[in-house]
C-alpha positions as CSV (number, residue, x, y, z in Angstrom):
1,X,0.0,0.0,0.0
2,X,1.6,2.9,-1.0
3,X,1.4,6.0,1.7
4,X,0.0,9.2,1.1
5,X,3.5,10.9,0.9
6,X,4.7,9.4,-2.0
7,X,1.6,11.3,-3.7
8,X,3.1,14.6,-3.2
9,X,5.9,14.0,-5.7
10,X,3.3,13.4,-8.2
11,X,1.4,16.1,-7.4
12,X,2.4,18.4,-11.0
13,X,1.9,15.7,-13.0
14,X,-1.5,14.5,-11.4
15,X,-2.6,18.6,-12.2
16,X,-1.6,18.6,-15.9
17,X,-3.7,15.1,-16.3
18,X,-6.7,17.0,-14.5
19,X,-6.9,19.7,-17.5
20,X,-6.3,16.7,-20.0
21,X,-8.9,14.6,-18.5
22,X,-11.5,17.8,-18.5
23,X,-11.2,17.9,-22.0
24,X,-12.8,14.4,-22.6
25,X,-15.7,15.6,-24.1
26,X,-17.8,18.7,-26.0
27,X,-20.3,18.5,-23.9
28,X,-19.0,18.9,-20.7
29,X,-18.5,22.3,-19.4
30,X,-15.3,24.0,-20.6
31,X,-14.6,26.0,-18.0
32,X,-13.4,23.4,-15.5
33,X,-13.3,26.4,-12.8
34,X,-17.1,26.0,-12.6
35,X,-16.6,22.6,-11.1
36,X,-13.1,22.4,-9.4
37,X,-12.4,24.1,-6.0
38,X,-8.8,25.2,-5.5
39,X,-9.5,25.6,-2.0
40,X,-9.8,21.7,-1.6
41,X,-6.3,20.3,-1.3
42,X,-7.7,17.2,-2.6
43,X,-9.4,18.7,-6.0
44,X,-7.1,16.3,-8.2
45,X,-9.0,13.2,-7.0
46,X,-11.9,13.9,-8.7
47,X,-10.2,14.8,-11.8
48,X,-8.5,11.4,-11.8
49,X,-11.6,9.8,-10.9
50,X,-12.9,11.2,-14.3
51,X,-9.9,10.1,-16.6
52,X,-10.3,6.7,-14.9
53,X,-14.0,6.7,-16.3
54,X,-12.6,7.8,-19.9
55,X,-10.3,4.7,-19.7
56,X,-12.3,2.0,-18.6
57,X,-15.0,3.5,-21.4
58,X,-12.4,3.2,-23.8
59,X,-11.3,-0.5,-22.6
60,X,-13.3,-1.8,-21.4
61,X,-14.7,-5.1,-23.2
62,X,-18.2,-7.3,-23.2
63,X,-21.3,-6.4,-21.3
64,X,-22.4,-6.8,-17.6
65,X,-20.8,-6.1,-15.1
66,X,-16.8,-7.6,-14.2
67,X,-15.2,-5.8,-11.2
68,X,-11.6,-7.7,-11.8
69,X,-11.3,-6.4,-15.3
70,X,-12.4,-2.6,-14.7
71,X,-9.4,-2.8,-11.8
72,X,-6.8,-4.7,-14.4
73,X,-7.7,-2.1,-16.9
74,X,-7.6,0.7,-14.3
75,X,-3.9,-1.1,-13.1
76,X,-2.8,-1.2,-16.6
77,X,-3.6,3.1,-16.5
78,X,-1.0,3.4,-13.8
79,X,-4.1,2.9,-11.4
80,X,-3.3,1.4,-8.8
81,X,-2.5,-2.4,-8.8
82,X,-5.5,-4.2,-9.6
83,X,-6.5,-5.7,-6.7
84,X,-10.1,-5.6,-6.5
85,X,-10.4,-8.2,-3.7
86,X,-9.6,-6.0,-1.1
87,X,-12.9,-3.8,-2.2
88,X,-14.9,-6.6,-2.9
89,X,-17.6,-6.5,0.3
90,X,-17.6,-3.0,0.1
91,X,-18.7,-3.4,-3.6
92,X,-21.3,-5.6,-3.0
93,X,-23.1,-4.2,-0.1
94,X,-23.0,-0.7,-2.0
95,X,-24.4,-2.2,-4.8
96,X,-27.1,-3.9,-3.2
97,X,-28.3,-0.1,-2.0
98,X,-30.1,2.2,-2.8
99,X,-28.3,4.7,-0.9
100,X,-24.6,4.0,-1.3
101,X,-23.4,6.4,0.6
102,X,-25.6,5.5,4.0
103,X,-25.1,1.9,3.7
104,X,-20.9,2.2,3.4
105,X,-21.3,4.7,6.5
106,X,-23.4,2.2,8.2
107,X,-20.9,-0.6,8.2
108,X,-17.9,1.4,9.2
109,X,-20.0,3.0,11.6
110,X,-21.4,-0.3,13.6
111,X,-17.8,-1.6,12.9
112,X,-16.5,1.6,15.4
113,X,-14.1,2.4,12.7
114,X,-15.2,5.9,11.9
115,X,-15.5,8.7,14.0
116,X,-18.9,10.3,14.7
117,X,-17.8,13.5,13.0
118,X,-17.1,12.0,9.9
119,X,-20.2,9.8,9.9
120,X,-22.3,12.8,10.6
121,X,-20.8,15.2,7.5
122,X,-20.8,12.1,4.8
123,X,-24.4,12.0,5.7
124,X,-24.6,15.8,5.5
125,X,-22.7,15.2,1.5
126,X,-25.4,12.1,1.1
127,X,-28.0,14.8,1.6
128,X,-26.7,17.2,-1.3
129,X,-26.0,14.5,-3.4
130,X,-29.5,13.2,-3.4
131,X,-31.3,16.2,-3.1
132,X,-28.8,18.2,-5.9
133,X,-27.0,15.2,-8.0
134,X,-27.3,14.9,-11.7
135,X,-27.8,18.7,-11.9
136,X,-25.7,22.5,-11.4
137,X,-26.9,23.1,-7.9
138,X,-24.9,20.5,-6.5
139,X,-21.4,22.0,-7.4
140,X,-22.4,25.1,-5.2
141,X,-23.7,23.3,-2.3
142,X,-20.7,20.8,-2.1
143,X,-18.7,23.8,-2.5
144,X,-20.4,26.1,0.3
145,X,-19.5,22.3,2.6
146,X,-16.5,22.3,2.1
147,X,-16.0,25.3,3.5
148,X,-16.8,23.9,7.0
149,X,-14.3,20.8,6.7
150,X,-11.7,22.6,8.5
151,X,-14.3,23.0,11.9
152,X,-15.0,19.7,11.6
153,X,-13.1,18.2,14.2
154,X,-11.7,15.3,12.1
155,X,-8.9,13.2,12.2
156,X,-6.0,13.4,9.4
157,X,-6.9,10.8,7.6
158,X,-10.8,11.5,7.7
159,X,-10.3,15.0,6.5
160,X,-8.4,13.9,3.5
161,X,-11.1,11.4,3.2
162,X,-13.8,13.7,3.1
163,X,-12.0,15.8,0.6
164,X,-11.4,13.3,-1.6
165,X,-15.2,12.7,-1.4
166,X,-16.5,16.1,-2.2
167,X,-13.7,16.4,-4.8
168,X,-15.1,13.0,-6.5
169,X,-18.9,14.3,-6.2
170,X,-18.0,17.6,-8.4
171,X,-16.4,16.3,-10.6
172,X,-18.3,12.9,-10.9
173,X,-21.5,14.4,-11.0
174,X,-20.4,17.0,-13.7
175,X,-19.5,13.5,-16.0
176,X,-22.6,11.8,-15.8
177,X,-24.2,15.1,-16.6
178,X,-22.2,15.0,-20.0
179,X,-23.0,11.6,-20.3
180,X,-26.7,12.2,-20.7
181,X,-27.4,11.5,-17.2
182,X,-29.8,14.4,-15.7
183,X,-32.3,14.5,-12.7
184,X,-34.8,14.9,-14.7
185,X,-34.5,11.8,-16.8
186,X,-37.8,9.6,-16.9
187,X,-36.2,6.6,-14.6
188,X,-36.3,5.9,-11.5
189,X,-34.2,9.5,-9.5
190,X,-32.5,7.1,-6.7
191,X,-30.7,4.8,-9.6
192,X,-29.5,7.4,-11.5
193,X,-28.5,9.9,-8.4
194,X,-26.9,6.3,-7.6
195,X,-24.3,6.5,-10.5
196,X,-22.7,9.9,-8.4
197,X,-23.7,8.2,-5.0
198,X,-22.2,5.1,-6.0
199,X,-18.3,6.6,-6.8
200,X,-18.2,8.3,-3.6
201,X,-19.2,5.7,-1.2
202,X,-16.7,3.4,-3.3
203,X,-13.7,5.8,-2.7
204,X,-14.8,6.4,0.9
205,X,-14.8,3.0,1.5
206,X,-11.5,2.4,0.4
207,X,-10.0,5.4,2.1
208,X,-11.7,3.8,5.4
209,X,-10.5,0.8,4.6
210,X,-6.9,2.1,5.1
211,X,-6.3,3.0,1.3
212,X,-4.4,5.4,-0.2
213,X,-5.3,8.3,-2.4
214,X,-5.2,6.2,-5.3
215,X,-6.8,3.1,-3.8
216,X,-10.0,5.8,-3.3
217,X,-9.2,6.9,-7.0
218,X,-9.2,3.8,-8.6
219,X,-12.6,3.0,-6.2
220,X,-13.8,5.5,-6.9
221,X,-13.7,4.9,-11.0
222,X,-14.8,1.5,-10.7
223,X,-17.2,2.2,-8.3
224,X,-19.3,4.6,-10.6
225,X,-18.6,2.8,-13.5
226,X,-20.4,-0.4,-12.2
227,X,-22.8,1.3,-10.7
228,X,-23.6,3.0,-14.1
229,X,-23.7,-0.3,-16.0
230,X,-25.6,-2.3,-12.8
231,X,-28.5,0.3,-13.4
232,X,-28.4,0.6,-17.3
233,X,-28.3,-3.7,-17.8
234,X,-31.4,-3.8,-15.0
235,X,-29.4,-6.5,-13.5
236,X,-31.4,-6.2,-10.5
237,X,-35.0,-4.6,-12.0
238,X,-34.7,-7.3,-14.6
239,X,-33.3,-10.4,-13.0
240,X,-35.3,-13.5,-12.2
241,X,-36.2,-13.9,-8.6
242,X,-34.5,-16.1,-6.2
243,X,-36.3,-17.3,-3.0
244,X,-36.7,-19.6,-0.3
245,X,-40.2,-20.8,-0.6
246,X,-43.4,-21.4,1.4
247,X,-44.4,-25.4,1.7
248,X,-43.3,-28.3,3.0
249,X,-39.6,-29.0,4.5
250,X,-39.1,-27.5,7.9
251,X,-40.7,-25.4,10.7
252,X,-39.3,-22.7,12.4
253,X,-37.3,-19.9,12.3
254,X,-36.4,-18.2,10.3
255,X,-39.8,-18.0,9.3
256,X,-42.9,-16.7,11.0
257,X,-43.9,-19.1,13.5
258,X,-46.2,-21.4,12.0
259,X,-44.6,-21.0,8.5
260,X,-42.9,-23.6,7.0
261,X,-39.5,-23.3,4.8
262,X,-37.4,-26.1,2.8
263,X,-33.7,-25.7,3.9
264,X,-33.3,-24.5,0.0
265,X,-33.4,-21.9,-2.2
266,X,-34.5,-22.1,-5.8
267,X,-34.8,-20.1,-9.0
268,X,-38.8,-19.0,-10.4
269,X,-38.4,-16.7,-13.7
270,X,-42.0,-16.6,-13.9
271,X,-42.6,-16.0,-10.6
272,X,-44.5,-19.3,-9.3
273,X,-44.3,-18.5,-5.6
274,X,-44.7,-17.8,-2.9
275,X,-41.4,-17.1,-1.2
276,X,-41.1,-15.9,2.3
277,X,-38.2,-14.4,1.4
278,X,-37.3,-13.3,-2.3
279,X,-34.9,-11.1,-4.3
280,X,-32.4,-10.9,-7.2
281,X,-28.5,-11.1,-7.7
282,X,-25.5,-10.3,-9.8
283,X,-22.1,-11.3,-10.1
284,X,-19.2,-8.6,-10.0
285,X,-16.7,-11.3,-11.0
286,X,-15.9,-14.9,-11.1
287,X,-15.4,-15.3,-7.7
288,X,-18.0,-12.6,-5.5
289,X,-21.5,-13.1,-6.0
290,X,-24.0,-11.0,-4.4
291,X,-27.8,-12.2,-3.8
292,X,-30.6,-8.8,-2.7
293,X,-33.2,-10.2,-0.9
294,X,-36.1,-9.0,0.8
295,X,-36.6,-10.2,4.2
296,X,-40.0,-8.5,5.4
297,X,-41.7,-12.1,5.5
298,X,-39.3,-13.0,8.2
299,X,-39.3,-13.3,11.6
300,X,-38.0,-10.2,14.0
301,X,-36.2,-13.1,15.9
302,X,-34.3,-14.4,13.3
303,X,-32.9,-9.7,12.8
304,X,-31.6,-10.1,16.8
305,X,-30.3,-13.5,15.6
306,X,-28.1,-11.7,13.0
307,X,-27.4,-8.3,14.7
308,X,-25.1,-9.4,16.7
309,X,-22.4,-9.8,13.6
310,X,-22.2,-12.9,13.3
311,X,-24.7,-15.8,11.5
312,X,-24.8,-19.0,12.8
313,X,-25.5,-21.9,9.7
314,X,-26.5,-24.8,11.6
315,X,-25.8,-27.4,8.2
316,X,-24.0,-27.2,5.1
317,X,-26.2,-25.5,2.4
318,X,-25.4,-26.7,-1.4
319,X,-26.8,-23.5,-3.3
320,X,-28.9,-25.5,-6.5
321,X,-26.7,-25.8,-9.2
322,X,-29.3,-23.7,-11.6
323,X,-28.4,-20.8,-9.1
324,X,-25.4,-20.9,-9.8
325,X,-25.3,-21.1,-13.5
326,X,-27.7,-18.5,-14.4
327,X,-25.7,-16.1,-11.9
328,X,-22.4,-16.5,-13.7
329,X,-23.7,-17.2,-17.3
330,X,-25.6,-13.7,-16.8
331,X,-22.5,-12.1,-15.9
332,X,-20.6,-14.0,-19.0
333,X,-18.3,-15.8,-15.9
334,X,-17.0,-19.3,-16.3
335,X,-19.5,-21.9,-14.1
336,X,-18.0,-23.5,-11.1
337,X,-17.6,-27.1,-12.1
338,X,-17.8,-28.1,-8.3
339,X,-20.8,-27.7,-5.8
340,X,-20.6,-24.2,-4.7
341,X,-21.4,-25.3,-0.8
342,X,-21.9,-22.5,2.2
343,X,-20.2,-24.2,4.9
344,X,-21.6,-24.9,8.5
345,X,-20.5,-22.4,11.1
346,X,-20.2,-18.5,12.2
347,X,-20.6,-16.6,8.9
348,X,-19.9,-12.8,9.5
349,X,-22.6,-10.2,8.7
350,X,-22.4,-6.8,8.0
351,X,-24.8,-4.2,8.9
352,X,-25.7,-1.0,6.7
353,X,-28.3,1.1,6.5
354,X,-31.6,-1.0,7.3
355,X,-29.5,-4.3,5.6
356,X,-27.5,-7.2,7.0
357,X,-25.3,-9.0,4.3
358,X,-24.3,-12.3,5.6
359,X,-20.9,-13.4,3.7
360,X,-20.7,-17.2,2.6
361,X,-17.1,-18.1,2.0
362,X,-16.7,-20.3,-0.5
363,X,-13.5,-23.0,-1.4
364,X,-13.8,-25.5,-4.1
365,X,-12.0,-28.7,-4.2
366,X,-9.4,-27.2,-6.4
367,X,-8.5,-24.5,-3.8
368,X,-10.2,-22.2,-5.6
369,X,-12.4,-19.8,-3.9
370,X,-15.6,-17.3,-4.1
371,X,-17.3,-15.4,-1.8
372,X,-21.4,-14.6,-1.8
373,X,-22.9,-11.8,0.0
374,X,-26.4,-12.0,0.7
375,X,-28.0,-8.7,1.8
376,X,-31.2,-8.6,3.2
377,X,-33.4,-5.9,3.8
378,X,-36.5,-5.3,5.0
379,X,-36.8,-6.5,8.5
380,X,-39.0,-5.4,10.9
């Protein structure tokens, strides 16, 4: 992990890329002055973040989404060094969202590893961005923010954070505004404010995480970028629904009390139900999978079971094979050729915003490995 003081050196260099990078295309503004903020000691990151996008639109290859090439491409760049593992969680649960921002403050939060000052002026960002994204009233309300950074009581490392975070919302949301993406498109506001949301939670995440200024860079670029082509596929609007359903197998928790549930889960396309519990997934690469389910048929017994961090599987679980291969056949992935098996045992869950992703690690025969994060939201 490289350290921050190694950026310094680099500074120039990063500076003369910024006013290359702002010159991507026609339609974005050509005064970059309207969007940067010299007063932000930070301002390159966002300008980075912007040349990342123009090089993983440029490179990148196939559709869907695929989290390990956008970071080998971005590597390639001189971004960073491709590892996406480290990000992968993070990833997933902001993904799963529909408030990136909230839910990535959430886990670091109930984690303890962020202060409460910095939880409470990321949520304070999350505000402008979903009130202002996608439009020019946000640049003057991030701006007018970041004013108050300095009073903010943070640690080092959190104010650089937070820079880097209201650097990246500028400039991100004045990129997506030249890519046709405006908040007054006919869509659904959250998915598209999402695609601004979406970089900044990625490069906060990573900065929490311990990263360097370009580990949040090259988050950051990914992280919109995904977000961007999660949304446009309607890998999640669109998918086929997964669920555990109603009938037969066996009683108890974690379904309502008299309910009964098959220790499965299966795949309906047309939506022969019911489920008790139901959602849809995506794969960010061949080896993290990430299931969104809605958990509102479920028992409030089996939330305290899972608040505590930790998941207890009381069997093995082999996830049905037709799971698997329409997961990683939709995201153009080679199929596991083994049983993809969630061990018995603790399994550690992560708490967001209203969610709790429980993380099945996964290790094939051939000491390969994959990890699936199933978020659930909804309970009571």
């Amino acid at each position: 992990m490289k350290k921050l003081a190694l950026f310094s050196a680099l500074f120039a260099l990063i500076v003369t890329l910024f006013f290359v990078a702002c010159k991507k295309d026609e339609a974005q503004p050509s005064n970059a002055l309207d969007y940067a903020n010299p007063n932000n000691p930070y301002d390159f990151v966002g300008a980075k973040h912007n040349e990342g996008l123009d090089i993983l639109k440029a490179n990148k290859t196939g559709q869907g989404l695929n989290m390990a090439q956008d970071f080998q491409i971005l590597a390639a760049h001189g971004f960073g060094d491709g590892d996406y593992k480290a990000h992968a969680e993070n990833f997933a649960i902001m993904l799963s969202s529909r408030d990136p921002i909230k839910a990535i403050m959430a886990k670091f939060r109930n984690e303890a590893r962020v202060s409460e000052n910095l939880y409470a002026a990321m949520l304070q960002l999350d505000e402008i961005v979903s009130t202002k994204g996608l439009s020019k009233e946000l640049t003057p309300a991030v701006k007018t923010f970041e004013v108050s950074i300095p009073s903010l009581n943070l640690k080092e490392k959190e104010t650089e954070i937070l820079y880097c975070a209201t650097s990246i919302a500028r400039f991100s949301n004045t990129y997506w505004m030249a890519e046709g993406k405006t908040s007054s498109a006919d869509r659904d506001i959250w998915r598209t404010i999402a695609i601004v949301a979406g970089d900044i939670a990625a490069g906060v995440g990573a900065g929490l995480e311990g990263g360097s200024v370009e580990d949040i860079i090259n988050a950051a670029s990914d992280g919109s970028d995904l977000v961007r082509d999660l949304w446009d596929s309607g890998s999640i609007a669109a998918g086929p629904t997964y669920g555990w359903p109603w009938g037969g197998g066996i009683m108890g928790y974690p379904c309502n009390p008299g309910w009964a549930c098959p220790c499965t889960i299966e795949m309906d396309p047309l939506n022969i139900g019911p489920y008790y519990m139901a959602g849809t997934g995506f794969t960010l690469s061949d080896d993290v999978v990430a299931l969104v389910m809605d958990g509102s048929g479920l028992d409030p017994v089996f939330r305290n079971m899972i608040s505590g961090g930790t998941f207890d599987l009381a069997t093995n679980f082999t996830v049905p094979q037709n799971i698997v291969e329409h997961l990683y056949t939709s995201g153009n992935f080679p199929i596991p050729a083994e049983p993809t098996v969630f061990t018995q045992g603790l399994k550690e869950v992560i708490q967001g915003d209203g969610t709790y992703t429980i993380v099945f690690p996964v290790t094939y025969l051939n000491n390969s490995s994959s990890v699936w994060c199933v978020t659930i939201s909804g309970l009571q």
